[in-house]
ROMAR-456149 format. One record per atom (N, C-alpha, C): z negated, y negated, x negated. Coordinates in steps of 0.1 Angstrom, whole numbers, plus 5000, padded with zeros to 4 digits. Each point is the difference from the previous one (the first is absolute). Last residue first. Example, Ala and Ser with C-alpha at 12.3 -4.5 7.8 and 13.67 -1.06 7.14 Angstrom:
492950224872500049894991499249895008500150574997500049885009500049884991
***
This chain:
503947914912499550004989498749964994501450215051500049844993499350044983502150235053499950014984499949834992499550325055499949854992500150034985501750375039498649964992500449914991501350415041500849864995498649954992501450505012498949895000500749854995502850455023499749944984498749895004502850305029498850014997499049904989504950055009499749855012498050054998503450324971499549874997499449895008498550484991501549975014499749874995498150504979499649904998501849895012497050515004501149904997499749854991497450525015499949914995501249964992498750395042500749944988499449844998497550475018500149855004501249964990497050445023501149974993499849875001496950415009500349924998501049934992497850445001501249985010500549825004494950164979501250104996501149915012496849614995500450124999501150114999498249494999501050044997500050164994497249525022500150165001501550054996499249514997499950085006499250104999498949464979500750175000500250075016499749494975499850025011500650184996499349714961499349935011499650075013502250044956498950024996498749955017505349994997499149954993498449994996501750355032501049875002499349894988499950585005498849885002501149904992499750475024500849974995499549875002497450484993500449895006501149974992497550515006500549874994500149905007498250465000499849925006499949844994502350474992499349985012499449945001505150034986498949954993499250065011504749964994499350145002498650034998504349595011498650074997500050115004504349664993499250095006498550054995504149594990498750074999499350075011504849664975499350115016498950064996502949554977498850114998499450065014504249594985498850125004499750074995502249734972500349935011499250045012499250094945500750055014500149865013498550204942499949925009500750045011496150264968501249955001500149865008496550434979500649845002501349965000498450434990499049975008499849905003504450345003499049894992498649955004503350475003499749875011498849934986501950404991500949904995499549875009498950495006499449934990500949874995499650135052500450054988499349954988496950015024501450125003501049885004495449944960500549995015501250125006497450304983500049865004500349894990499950495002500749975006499949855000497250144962500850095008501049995011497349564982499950144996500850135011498749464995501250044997500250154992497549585037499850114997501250074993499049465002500550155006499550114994498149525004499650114990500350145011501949565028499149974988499350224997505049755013499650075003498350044994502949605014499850074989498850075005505049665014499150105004499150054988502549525018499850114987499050095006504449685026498350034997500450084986503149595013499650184997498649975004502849574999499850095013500250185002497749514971500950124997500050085013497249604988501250025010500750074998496749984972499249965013501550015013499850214949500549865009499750025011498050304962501449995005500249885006496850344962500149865005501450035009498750264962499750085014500449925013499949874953501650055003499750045012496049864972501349905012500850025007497750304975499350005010500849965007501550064959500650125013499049965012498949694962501650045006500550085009495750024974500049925016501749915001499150394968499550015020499949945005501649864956500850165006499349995013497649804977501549864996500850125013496150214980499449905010500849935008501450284963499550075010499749925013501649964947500449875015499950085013498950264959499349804998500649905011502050424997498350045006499649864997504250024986499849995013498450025006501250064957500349845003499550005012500050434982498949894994500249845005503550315002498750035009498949915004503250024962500549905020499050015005499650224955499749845003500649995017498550485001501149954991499349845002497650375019499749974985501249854997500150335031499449925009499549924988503250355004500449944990499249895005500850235044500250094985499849874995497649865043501250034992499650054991496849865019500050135004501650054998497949564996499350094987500650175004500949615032501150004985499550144991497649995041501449975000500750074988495849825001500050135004501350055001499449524997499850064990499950155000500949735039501250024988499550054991496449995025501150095008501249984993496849734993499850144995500750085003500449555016500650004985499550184993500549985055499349904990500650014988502150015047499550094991499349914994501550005058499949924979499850124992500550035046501150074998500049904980497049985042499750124999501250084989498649515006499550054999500150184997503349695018499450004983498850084997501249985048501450054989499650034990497049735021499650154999501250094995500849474996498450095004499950174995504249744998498849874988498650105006503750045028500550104988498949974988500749805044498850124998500350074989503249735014498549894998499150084994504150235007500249904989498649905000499650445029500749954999500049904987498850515015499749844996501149935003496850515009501749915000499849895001496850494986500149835000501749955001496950505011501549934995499849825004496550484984500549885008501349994995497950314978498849925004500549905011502550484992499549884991498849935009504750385003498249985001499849914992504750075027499750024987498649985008505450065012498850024999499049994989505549835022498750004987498550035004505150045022498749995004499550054988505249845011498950054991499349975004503349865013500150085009499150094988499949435009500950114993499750125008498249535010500750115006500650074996497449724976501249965008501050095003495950264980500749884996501349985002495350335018502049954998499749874999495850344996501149915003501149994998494450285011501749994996500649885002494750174983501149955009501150044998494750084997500850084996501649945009495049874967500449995014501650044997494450114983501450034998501049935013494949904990500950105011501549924992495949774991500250104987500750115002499349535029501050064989500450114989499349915058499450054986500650044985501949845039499249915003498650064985505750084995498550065008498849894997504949745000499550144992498850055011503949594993499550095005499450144992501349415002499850144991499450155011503349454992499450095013499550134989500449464986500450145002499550095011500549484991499950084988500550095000500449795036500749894995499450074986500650215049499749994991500549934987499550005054501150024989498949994985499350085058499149994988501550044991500450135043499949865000499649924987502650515013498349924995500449845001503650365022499949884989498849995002502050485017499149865004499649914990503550445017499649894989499049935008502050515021500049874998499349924987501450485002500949935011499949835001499750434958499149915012501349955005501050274960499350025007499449955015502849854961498850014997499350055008504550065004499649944981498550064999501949915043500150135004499950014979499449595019499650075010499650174994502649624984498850034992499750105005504049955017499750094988498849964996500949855042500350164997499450044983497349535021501850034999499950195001495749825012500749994992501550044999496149745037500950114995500750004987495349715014501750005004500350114995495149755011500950094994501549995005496249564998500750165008500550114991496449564993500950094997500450065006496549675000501149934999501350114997495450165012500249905015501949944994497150354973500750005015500649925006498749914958500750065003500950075014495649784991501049884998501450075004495050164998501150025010501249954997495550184968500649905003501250005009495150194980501550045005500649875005496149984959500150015016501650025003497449884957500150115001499950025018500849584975498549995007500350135005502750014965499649914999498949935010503550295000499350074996499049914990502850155049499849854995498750034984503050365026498649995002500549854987503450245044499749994986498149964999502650365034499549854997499349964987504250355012498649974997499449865002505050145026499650034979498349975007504650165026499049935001499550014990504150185013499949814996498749955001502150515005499349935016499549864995501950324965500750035011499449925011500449764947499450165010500750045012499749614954500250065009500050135008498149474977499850135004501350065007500049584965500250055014499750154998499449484971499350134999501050085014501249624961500150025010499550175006499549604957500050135006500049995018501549574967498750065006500550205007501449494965500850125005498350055008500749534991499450074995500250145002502049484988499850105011499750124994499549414993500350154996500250125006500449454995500350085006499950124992498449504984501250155000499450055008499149454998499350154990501150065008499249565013499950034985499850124996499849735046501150104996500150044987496449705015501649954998501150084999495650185011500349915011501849904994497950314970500650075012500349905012497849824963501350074996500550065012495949865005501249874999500850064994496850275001500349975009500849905005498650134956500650105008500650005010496949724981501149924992501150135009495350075015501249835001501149984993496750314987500550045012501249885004497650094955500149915009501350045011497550374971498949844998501049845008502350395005498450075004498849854996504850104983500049905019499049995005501050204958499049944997500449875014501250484993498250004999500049794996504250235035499749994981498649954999501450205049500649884986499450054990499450445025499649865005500949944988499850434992501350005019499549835003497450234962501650005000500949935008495150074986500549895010501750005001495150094983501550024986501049955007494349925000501350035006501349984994495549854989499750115001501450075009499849594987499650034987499750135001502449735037500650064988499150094986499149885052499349984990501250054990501749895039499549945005498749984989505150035003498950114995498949885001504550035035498949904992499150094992505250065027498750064997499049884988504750015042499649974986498750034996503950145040499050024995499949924987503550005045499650004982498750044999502350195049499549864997499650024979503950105043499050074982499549884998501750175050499849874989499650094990500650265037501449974994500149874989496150355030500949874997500749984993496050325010500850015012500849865000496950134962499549905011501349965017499750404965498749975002500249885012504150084978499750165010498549945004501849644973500950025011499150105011496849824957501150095003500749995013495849854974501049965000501050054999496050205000500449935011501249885000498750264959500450095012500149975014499049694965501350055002500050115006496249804992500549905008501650055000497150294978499849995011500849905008500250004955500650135006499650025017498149664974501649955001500650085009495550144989499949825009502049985001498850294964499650055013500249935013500049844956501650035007499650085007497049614997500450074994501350095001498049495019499050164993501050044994501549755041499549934991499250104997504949945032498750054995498849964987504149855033499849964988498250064998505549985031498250015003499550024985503949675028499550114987498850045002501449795036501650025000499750044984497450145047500149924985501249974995499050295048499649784997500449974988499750465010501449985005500149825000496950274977501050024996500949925004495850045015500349944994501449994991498950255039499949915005500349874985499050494991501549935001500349895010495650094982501450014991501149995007496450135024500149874998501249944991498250485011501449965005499849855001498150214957499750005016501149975008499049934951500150145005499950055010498849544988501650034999500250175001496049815004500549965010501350034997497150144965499650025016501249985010499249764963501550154999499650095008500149465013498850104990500950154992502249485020500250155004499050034991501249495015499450064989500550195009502949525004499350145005499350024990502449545000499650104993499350055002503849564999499250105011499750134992502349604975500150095006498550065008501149594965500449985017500350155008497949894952501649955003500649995013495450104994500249874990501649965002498550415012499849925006500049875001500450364970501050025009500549875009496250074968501349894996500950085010495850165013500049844997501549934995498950505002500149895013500649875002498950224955501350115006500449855012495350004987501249914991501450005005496450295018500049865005500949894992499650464986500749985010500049915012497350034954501549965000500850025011495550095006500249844996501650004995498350385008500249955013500249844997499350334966501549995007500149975013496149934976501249994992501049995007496050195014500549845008500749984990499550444996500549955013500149914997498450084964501650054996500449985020495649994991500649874990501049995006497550395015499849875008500849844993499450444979501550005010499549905008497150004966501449994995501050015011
***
């Protein structure tokens, strides 16, 4: 079976090729090997789309290198995504499931200019501290350290007042944007993880215990957002039943539209790919005795930033599911969102 499902999707990414080619363009192959490398950005800086083929892993990747800070440049290059097996793939972030049975008709759209522009809001990660040096990240995908950071990043000084706000002296921009989410938590999940934050710079520090903090953006709002923040139709029904007078006809109505009811509030979780919020959520707070502090901090919200300290002992901070730090006790990092970050990406009906 996984010997099928390869030459599956190696035969369609000879299709992909082919009608590129057919119309008169020139075409790099890259492995994901190879794009996790400092090859990538040799490719970056030649293409004028890069057009990944598989899945939205396969997407997510080709957008973390598709980035200004990563590939040391000032072009944005588009992205458009191929599902490369739709029957077994959901494929959000690629065209529509049926560009998949002819690639060609796709590609002549784009080549005549036939399609939208979209932009993709993306997380903006920065360490800050007293001496601008951060961790070497770990590539978590052929699980190896990875340098990239050093070589395309300096540190800078922070203004007075973050400065003296948040403690530290310098910032250092991650090269890695996040186009889902950034989540941080203890490298072990069944360890309590212990944070603080400010939202957009307010002069409140929300502490709290939980399982993690997931921050999204409007793409990533369809993944793990949803995931950690759905309910089910039992969950209305436990609900309702647990009203006084759980007897009355209304009642009765609404428990019959239990199912109608959750997956409305699911949708509602949904945002716009270009919305320029993040959403913070806090995953299975702790909400006993002092905690959170204050009791009025939400466990979801929206914001413009999000500052995060750790008090964790041996947590990370992990860049779409892809590249993590180390994000120990005393560890800080704000998370922005800055519009010139935005992912640029092909839309075709």
């Amino acid at each position: 079976m996984i010997l099928y499902l390869h030459n599956l999707h190696k035969d369609f990414e000879k299709r992909v090729v082919q009608s590129f080619q057919d119309v008169g363009c020139e075409v790099k192959m890259a492995s994901r090997l190879e794009f996790r490398s400092s090859l990538s950005k040799d490719v970056m800086r030649w293409a004028d789309v890069i057009v990944p083929v598989g899945g939205d892993g396969t997407f997510l990747l080709s957008a973390g290198r598709a980035s200004p800070l990563f590939a040391l440049s000032q072009q944005k290059t588009p992205i458009v995504g191929f599902n490369s097996d739709p029957l077994h793939s959901e494929g959000r972030l690629m065209l529509p499931k049926h560009y998949s049975d002819n690639p060609a008709d796709a590609v002549a759209r784009i080549k005549s200019g036939d399609f939208k522009w979209m932009h993709r809001s993306r997380v903006r990660t920065t360490f800050l501290g007293n001496n601008g040096e951060i961790p070497e990240s770990t590539d978590l995908f052929r699980h190896i350290e990875v340098k990239m950071e050093q070589v395309t990043t300096k540190p800078e000084l922070l203004d007075q007042n973050m400065a003296r706000k948040y403690k530290a002296r310098m910032k250092r921009v991650l090269p890695y944007l996040a186009l889902n989410e950034v989540f941080i938590g203890e490298h072990l999940s069944a360890r309590v993880s212990h944070l603080q934050l400010v939202l957009d710079h307010q002069d409140v520090v929300n502490k709290t215990k939980c399982s993690g903090l997931c921050v999204s953006t409007g793409t990533g709002s369809t993944s793990w957002h949803t995931s950690i923040n759905r309910i089910t139709s039992r969950c209305v029904e436990d609900l309702l039943k647990s009203l006084p007078n759980s007897s009355l006809p209304d009642l009765s109505t609404l428990l019959a539209s239990s199912e109608e009811i959750a997956q409305q509030y699911n949708r509602n979780l949904l945002f716009a790919p270009d919305d320029p919020r993040l959403c913070y959520s806090v995953r299975e707070q702790i909400c006993v005795g002092v905690w959170p502090m204050p009791k009025t901090f939400k466990e979801r919200d929206f914001g413009q930033s999000v500052f995060v300290k750790s008090h964790c002992l041996d947590a990370n901070l992990v860049i779409d599911g892809s590249i993590m730090y180390p994000f120990n006790d005393g560890a800080k990092a704000l998370l922005e969102v800055h519009p010139e970050d935005a992912l640029l990406t092909i839309a075709l009906d």
